[in-house]
C-alpha positions in Angstrom: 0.0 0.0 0.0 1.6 2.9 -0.9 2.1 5.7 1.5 0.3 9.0 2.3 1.8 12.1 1.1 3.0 14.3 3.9 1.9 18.2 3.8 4.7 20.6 3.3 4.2 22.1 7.3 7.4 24.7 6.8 4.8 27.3 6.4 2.3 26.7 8.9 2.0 28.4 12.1 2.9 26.4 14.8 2.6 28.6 17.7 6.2 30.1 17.1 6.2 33.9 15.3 3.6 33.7 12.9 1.3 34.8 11.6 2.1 38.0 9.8 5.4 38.0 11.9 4.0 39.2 15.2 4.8 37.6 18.4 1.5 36.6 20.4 1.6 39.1 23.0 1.5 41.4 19.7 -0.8 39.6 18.4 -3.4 39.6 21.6 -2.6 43.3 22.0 -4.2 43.8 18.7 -7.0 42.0 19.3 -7.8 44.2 22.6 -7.0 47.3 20.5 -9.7 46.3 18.2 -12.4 45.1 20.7 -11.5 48.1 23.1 -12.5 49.9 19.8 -15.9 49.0 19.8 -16.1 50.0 23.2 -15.2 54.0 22.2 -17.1 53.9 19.4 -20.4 52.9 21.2 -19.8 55.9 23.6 -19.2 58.1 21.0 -22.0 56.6 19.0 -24.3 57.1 21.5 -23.0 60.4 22.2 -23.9 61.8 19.0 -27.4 60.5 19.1 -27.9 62.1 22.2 -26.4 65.0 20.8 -28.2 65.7 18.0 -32.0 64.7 19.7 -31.4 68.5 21.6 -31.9 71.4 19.7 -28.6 74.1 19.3 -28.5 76.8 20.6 -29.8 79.8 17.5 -28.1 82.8 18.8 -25.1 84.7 18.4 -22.4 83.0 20.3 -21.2 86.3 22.2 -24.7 86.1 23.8 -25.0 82.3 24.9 -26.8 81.6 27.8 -26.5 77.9 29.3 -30.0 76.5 29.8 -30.8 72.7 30.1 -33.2 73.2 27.0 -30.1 73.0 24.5 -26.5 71.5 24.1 -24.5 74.2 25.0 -21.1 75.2 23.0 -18.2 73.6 23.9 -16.1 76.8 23.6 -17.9 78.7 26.5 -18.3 75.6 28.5 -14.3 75.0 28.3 -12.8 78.7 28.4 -11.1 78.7 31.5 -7.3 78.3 32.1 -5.6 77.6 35.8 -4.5 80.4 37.8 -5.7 82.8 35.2 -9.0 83.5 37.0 -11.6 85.4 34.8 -10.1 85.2 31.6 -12.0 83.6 28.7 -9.5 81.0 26.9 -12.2 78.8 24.5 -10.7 75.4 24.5 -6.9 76.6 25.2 -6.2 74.2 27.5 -7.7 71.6 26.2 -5.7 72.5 23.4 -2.5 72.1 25.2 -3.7 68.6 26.6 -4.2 67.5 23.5 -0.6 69.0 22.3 0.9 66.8 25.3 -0.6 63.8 24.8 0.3 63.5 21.1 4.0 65.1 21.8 4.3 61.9 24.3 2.9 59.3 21.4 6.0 60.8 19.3 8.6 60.4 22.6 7.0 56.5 22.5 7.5 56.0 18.7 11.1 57.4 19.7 11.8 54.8 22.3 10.1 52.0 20.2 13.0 53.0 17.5 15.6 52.9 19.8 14.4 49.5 20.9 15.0 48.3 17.7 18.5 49.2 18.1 19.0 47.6 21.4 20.2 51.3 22.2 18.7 50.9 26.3 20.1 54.5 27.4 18.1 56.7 24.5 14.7 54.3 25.3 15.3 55.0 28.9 15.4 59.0 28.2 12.3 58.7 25.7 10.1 56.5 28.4 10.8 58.9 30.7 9.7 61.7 28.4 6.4 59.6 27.2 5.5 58.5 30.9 6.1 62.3 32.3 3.6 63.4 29.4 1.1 60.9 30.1 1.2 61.9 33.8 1.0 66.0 32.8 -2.3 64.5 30.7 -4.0 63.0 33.7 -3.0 66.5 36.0 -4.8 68.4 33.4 -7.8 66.5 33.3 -7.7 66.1 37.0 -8.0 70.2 37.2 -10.7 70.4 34.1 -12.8 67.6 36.2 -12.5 69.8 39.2 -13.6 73.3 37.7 -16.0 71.3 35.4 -17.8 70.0 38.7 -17.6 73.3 40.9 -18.6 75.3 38.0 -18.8 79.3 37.5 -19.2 81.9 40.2 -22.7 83.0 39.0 -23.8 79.6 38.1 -27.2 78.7 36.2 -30.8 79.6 37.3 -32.7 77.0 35.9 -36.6 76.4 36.7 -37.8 73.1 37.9 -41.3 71.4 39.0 -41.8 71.2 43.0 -45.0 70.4 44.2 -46.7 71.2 41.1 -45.2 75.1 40.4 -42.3 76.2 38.4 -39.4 77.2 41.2 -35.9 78.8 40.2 -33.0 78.0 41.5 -29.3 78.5 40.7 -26.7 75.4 39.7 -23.7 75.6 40.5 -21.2 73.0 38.8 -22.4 69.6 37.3 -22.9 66.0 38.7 -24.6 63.0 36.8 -28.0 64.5 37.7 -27.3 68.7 37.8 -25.8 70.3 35.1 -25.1 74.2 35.1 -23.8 74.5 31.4 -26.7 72.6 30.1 -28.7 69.3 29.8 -27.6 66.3 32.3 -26.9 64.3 29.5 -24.1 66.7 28.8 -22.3 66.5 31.9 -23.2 62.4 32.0 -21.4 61.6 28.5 -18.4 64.3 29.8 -17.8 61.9 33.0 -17.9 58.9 31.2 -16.1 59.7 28.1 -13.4 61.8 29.2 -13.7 59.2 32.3 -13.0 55.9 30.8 -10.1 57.5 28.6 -8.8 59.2 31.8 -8.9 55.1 33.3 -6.9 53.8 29.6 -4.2 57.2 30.4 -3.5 55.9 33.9 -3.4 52.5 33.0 -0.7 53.6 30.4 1.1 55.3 32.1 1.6 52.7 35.0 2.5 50.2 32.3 4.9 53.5 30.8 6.4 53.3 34.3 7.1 49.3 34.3 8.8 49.5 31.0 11.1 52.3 31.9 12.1 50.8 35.4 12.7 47.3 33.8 14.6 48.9 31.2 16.4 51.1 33.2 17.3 47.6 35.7 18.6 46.2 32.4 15.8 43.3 32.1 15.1 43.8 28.4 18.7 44.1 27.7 19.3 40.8 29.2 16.5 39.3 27.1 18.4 40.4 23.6 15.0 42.7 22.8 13.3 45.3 23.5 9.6 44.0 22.5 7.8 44.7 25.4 8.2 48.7 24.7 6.7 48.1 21.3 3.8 46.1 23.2 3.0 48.9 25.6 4.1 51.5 22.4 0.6 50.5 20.6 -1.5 50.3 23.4 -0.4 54.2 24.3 -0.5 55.2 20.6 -4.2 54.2 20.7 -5.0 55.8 23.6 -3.9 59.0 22.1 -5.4 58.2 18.7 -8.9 58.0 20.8 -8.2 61.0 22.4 -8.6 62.9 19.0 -11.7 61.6 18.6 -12.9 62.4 22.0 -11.6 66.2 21.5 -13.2 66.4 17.9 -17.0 64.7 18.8 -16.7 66.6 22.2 -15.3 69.6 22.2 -15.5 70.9 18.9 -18.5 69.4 16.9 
């Protein structure tokens, strides 16, 4: 009987580098990129169908007024810049946040290059850069969180039903239930957006931090490769790709 024909196996994947070349911590990276993807986009999603079920606001912009009737415009909501009390700054430091977090993804790309190279002193100087931006990113957001939620001096007088009349009273800040600069569902999709990318920055940058002291103690270097900062290097340049979608559906559509 004559014998079976063996399959020519030297191109199948057997668990080593393949497919594609990627390692499987590369490749299970991916796959939480893409199905942390799905996650943003349903918030964001939903945020613009919520968005668009309030009517805008039809005067001049000079002359808004917040009211919970319509969304209110992101550049008089976000106009305010630390230790600069009283001056009007529309979306200036959100601006700068922005400027920060993508400066940081090019420090990562850096460090990722010098990986390559097996060059451990420049990826030690460029993890240091990307995790110190990543860290000025969450103190930003951790100050717009706080005036965001104290709000104005004047506040918002809003009119409400108690007890079956109309009664005024003025808001001050916003919660998930109050909102001074306009409807709830403003200040809800704010916490939650800006909230759960705030969680994927601090989860970053702790994982920024592990790299740096592990290449700093010489581990990668004793390994032969520096593959872990490429790892970590996606996950970060996501984050910041998300964050331009966040600042473009948020705060200026």
């Amino acid at each position: 009987m004559a014998a079976t024909a063996q399959p020519n196996v030297k191109n199948v994947w057997l668990g080593g580098v393949e497919p594609m070349k990627a390692s499987y911590g590369k490749l299970m990276m991916w796959f939480f990129l893409v199905s942390d993807t799905f996650t943003f986009s349903a918030l964001l999603v939903s945020y613009g169908l919520v968005r668009y079920s309030y009517p805008a606001y039809a005067g001049k912009v000079v002359d808004f007024v917040s009211s919970p009737t319509y969304w209110p415009i992101p550049e008089k909501v976000f106009d305010a810049l630390p230790f600069l009390h009283g001056l009007h700054a529309p979306l200036i430091f959100v601006g700068i946040m922005t400027f920060i977090l993508i400066f940081s993804s090019v420090t990562m790309v850096l460090a990722v290059e010098a990986g390559h190279r097996n060059d451990r002193a420049t990826v030690e100087k460029y993890m240091l850069w990307t995790l110190l931006g990543g860290a000025t990113f969450l103190g930003c957001q951790a100050w717009e969180w706080t005036h965001f939620i104290h709000g104005t001096e004047g506040g918002t007088v809003i009119k409400e039903i108690v007890d079956g009349s109309w009664v005024s009273k003025t808001v001050f800040g916003a919660n998930l239930t109050v909102n001074q600069y306009g409807p709830p569902a403003f200040a809800d999709f704010f916490f939650f957006i800006t909230g759960f990318h705030g969680t994927h920055v601090f989860s970053g940058v702790v994982l920024n931090f592990l790299v740096f002291y592990r290449t700093a103690t010489g581990t990668y270097e004793r390994r032969g490769h520096y593959e872990m900062v490429e790892k970590v290097g996606l996950y970060w340049h996501f984050v910041d790709l998300v964050w331009v979608f966040v600042f473009t559906f948020f705060y200026l559509v």
